[in-house]
N, C-alpha and C positions, 0 to 999 in steps of 0.2 A: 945609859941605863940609870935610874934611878935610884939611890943610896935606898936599902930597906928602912922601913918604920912601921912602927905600928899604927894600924890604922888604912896602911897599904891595901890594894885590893888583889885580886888574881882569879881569872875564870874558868872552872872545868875545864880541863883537856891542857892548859900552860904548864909552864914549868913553874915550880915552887919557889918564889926567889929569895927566899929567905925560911927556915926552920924556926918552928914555932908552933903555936894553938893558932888555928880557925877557925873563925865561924862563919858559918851560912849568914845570907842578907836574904830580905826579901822576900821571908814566908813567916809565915805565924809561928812556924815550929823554930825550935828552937835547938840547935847543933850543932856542936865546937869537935875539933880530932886535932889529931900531931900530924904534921905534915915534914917531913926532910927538903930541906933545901935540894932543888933537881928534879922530884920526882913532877910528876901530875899531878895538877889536881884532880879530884876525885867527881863524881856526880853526885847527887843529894836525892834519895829519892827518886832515881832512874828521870832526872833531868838535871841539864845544865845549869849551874848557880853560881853565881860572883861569891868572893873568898872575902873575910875581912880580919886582917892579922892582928891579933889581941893579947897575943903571947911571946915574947923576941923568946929563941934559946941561943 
């Protein structure tokens, strides 16, 4: 497994591997949230969206 960093990605439906801000990639909109280490990622707009970590906690 790979050490967390920012800048890491993770896509809808994985585990969170690291707690932190994310943000959406990949759409014109523009969307950051707190995510817990473990849980899911979430969906964006009822699809699936890659994660890009911006925020270590």
């Amino acid at each position: 497994m790979m050490k967390p960093r920012l800048g890491m990605t993770a896509r809808t439906g994985e585990k969170c591997p690291k707690s932190g801000v994310w943000k959406v990639m990949g759409t014109l909109e523009t969307a950051t949230l707190s995510v817990s280490r473990g849980n899911k990622m979430p969906m964006h707009g009822n699809r699936s969206v890659n994660w890009r970590l911006i925020i270590m906690f």
